[in-house]
C-alpha positions in Angstrom: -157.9 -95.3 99.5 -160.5 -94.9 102.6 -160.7 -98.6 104.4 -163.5 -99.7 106.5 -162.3 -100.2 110.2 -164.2 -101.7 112.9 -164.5 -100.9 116.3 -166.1 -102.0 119.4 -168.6 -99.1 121.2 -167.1 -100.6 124.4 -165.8 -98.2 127.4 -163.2 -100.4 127.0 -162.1 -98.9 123.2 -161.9 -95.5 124.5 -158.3 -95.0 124.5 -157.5 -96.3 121.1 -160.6 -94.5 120.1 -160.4 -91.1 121.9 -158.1 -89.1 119.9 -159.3 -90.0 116.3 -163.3 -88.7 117.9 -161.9 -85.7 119.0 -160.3 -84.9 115.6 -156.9 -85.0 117.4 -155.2 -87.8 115.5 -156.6 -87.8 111.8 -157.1 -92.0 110.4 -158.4 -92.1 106.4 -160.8 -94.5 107.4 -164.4 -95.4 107.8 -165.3 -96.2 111.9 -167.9 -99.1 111.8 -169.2 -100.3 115.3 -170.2 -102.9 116.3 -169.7 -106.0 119.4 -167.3 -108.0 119.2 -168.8 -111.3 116.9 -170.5 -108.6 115.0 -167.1 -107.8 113.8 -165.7 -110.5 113.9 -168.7 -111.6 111.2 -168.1 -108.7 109.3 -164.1 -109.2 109.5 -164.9 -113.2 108.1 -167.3 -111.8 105.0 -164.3 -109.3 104.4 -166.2 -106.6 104.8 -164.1 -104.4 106.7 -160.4 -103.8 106.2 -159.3 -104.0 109.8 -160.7 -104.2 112.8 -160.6 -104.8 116.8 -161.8 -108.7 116.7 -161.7 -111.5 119.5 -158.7 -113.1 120.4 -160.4 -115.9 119.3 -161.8 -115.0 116.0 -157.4 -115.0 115.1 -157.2 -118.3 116.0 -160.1 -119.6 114.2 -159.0 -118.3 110.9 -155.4 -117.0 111.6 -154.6 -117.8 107.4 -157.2 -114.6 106.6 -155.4 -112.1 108.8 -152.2 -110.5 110.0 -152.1 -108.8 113.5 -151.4 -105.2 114.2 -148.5 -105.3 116.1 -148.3 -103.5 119.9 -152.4 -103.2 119.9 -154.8 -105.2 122.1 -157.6 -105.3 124.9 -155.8 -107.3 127.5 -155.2 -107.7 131.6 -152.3 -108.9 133.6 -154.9 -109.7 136.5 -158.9 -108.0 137.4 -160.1 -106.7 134.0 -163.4 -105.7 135.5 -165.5 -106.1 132.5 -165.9 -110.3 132.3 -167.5 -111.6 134.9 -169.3 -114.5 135.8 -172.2 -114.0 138.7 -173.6 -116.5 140.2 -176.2 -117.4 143.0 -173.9 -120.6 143.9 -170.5 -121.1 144.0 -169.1 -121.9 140.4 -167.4 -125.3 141.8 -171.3 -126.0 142.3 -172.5 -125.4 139.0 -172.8 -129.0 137.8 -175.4 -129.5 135.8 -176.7 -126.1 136.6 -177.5 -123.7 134.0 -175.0 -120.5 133.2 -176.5 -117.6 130.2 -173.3 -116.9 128.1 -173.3 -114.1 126.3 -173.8 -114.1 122.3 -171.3 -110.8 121.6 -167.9 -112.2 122.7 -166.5 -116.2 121.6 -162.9 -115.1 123.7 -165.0 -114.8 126.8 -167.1 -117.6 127.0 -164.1 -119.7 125.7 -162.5 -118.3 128.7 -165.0 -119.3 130.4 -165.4 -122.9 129.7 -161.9 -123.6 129.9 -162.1 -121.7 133.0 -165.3 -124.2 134.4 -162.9 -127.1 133.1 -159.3 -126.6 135.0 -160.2 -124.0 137.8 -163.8 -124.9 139.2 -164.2 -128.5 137.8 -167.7 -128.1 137.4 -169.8 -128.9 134.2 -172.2 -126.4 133.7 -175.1 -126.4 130.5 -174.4 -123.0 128.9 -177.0 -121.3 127.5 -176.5 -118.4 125.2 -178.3 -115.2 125.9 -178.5 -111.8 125.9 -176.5 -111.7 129.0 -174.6 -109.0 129.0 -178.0 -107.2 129.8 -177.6 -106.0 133.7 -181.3 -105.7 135.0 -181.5 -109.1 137.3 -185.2 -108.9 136.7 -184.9 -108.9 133.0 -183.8 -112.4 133.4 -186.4 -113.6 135.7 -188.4 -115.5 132.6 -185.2 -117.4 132.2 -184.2 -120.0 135.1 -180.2 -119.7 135.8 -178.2 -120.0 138.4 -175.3 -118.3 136.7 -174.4 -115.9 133.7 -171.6 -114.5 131.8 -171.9 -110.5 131.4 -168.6 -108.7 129.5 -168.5 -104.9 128.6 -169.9 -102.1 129.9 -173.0 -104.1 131.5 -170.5 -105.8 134.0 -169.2 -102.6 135.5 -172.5 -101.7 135.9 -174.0 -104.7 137.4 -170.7 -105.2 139.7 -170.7 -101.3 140.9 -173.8 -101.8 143.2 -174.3 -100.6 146.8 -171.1 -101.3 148.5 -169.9 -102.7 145.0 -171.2 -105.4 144.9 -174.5 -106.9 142.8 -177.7 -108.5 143.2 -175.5 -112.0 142.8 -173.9 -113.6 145.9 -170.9 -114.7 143.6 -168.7 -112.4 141.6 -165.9 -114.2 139.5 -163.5 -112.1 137.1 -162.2 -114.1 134.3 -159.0 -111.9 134.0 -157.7 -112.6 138.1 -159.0 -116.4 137.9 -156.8 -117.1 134.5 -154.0 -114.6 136.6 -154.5 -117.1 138.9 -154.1 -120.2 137.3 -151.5 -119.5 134.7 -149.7 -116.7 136.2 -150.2 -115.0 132.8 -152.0 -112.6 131.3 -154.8 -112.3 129.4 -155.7 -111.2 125.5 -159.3 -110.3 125.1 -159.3 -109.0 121.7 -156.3 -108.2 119.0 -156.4 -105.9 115.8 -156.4 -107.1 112.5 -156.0 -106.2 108.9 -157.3 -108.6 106.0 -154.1 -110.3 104.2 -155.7 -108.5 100.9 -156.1 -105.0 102.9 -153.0 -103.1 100.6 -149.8 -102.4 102.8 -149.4 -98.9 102.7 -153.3 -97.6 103.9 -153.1 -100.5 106.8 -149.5 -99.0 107.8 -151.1 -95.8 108.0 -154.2 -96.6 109.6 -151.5 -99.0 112.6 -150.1 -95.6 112.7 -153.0 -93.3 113.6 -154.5 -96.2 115.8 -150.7 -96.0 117.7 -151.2 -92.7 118.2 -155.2 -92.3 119.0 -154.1 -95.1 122.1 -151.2 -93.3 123.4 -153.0 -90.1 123.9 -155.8 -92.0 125.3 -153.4 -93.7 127.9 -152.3 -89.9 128.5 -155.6 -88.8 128.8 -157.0 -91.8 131.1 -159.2 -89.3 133.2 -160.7 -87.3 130.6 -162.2 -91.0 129.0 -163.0 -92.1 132.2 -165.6 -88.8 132.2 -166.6 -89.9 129.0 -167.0 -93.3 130.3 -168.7 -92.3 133.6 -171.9 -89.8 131.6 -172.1 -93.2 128.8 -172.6 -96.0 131.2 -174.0 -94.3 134.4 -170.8 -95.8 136.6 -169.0 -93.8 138.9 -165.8 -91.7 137.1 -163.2 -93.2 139.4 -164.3 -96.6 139.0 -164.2 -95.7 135.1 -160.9 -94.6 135.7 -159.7 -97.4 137.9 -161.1 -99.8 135.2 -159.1 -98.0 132.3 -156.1 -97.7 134.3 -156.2 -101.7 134.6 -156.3 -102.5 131.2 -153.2 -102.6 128.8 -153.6 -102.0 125.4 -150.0 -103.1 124.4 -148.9 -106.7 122.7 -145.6 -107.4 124.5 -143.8 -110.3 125.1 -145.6 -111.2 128.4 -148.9 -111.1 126.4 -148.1 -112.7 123.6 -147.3 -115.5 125.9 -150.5 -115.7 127.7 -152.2 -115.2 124.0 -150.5 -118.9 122.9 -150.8 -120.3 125.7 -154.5 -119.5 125.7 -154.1 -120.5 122.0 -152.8 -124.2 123.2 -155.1 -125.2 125.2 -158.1 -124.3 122.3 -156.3 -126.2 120.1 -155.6 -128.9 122.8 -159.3 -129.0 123.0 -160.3 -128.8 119.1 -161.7 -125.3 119.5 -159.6 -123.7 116.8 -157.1 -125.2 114.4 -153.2 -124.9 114.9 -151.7 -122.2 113.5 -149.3 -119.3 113.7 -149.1 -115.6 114.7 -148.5 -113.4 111.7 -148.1 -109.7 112.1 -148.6 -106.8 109.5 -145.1 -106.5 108.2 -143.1 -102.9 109.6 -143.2 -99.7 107.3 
């Protein structure tokens, strides 16, 4: 049986990715890309078998899917890629308008919780195509703040002396660090409760193995990374080198806890993590 298996064209999915492109770790599968809500659409009409999703899109319908266990997108601290620039300090963003970007729910839930406990500030979010990183692009569109995740906030952040066109630079990973002493689950795997066993083992497998020679092979993606995106190769590798792409204990924590307060806010519904059951 050949399953449909999303994946996100992210930087960031190079080292689960890496080995399976290069025909080093062989998966029975169909690749589908797509951003993250994208999926996580596709994922909700049960059109793919398992994907990459937002750590979110779990928790909003944790009853459809089981999580692959030991396989995330997460940060214990600066992830780099989700950041929120701003021409004011966020504490002064009252009433001011922030563009959130439409391709990820984690990150501007993140966000607002973020805006809520951390800056006390209540901003009007817009969504936008924000994760676009030409300032001028957005001229047409008064803001005073947006939201930019993936690739496009490398790029906007790696400026002349590193820095952007922005006076304020916030990154969502260090301020939850920060506040929770946690970290922090961007996005999860899962598998469709109806996905059979025995192709979704085998396709947990060849995802296991893709990532570990990707975490191996850190420098060799970051090339990759560097000729897709324009950014320089050893902030490419710096950036991979911060990310974990493990589920351990410490993450799971900082995944409920991230869960609680959603549901201590009526963003999701209560619910439980379920994994895909071992082989």
């Amino acid at each position: 049986m050949t399953i449909r298996i999303g994946r996100i064209p992210y930087i960031n999915c190079y080292p689960v990715y890496g080995a399976i492109d290069r025909g080093l770790v062989r998966i029975d599968a169909d690749l589908v890309d797509g951003v993250p809500t994208a999926l996580n659409a596709h994922m909700a009409a049960g059109e793919l078998d398992i994907s990459v999703v937002s750590a979110v899109e779990y928790a909003r319908d944790s009853r459809r899917y089981l999580l692959l266990p030991d396989l995330a997108i997460s940060c214990d601290g600066a992830v780099r890629s989700v950041m929120l620039f701003s021409s004011r300090p966020a504490t002064d963003l009252g009433g001011r308008r922030v563009l959130v970007s439409r391709s990820s729910m984690t990150s501007v839930a993140l966000l607002e919780l973020l805006f809520e406990n951390v800056w006390h500030s209540r901003p009007v979010f817009v969504p936008s195509d924000a994760e676009l990183s030409d300032v001028e692009q957005f001229s047409s569109e008064t803001h005073d703040a947006r939201l930019v995740i993936g690739d496009a906030a490398l790029l906007l952040g790696s400026g002349p002396g590193g820095k952007s066109a922005y006076p304020y630079a916030y990154d969502l990973g260090a301020t939850w660090k920060q506040w929770t002493g946690l970290p922090f689950v961007f996005a999860v795997w899962v598998a469709q409760r109806t996905t059979p066993v025995k192709p979704a083992l085998v396709a947990h497998a060849g995802l296991i193995a893709s990532r570990d020679w990707g975490l191996r092979n850190l420098s060799v993606l970051a090339g990759q990374a560097s000729a897709a995106t324009g950014v320089d190769h050893s902030l490419c590798e710096q950036y991979l080198s911060g990310l974990d792409y493990g589920l351990s204990y410490p993450h799971l924590a900082g995944l409920t806890d991230f869960y609680r307060r959603l549901v201590a806010r009526g963003r999701v519904p209560n619910g439980t993590l379920a994994f895909l059951p071992a082989a």
